[in-house]
C-alpha positions, 0 to 999 in steps of 0.5 A, a space after each residue: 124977821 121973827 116968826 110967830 109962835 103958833 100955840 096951836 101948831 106947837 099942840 098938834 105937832 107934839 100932840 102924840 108925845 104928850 098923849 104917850 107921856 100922860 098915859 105912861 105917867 098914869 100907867 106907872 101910877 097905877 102899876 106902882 100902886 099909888 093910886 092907892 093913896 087916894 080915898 075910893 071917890 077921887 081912885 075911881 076918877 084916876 081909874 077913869 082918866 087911866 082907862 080914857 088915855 088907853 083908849 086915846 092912846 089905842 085910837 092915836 096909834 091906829 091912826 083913828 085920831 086926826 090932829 089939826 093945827 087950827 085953833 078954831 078945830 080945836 076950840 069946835 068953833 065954827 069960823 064963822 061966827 
């Protein structure tokens, strides 16, 4: 018998390798100076997105930051509805 996937348990287990690929991606953005390359409205959003991913990223490695494998959780809705 197949096992059924389970969206929301897949998010939770790779949930730190893709916080860690997002921050480095925008990291070596901003490193290399592409962020440049967009007029000064949209770089201060990416500056912005940067800045949130360090802190996600500082709150995940001190263990701040839970992660559950329950869809509902991750939606914020109540079971009971």
């Amino acid at each position: 018998m197949t096992e059924k996937f389970n969206l929301s348990s897949e998010r939770a287990k790779n949930f730190g390798l893709d916080l860690e690929e997002a921050y480095n991606t925008m990291l070596a953005f901003s490193l290399e100076n592409k962020l440049d390359c967009y007029p000064p409205q949209d770089r201060k959003k990416l500056e912005s997105v940067l800045e949130f991913l360090m802190d996600v990223t500082d709150m995940w490695m001190n263990g701040q930051i839970m992660v559950s494998s329950q869809e509902t959780h991750e939606r914020g809705v109540n079971e009971e509805k």
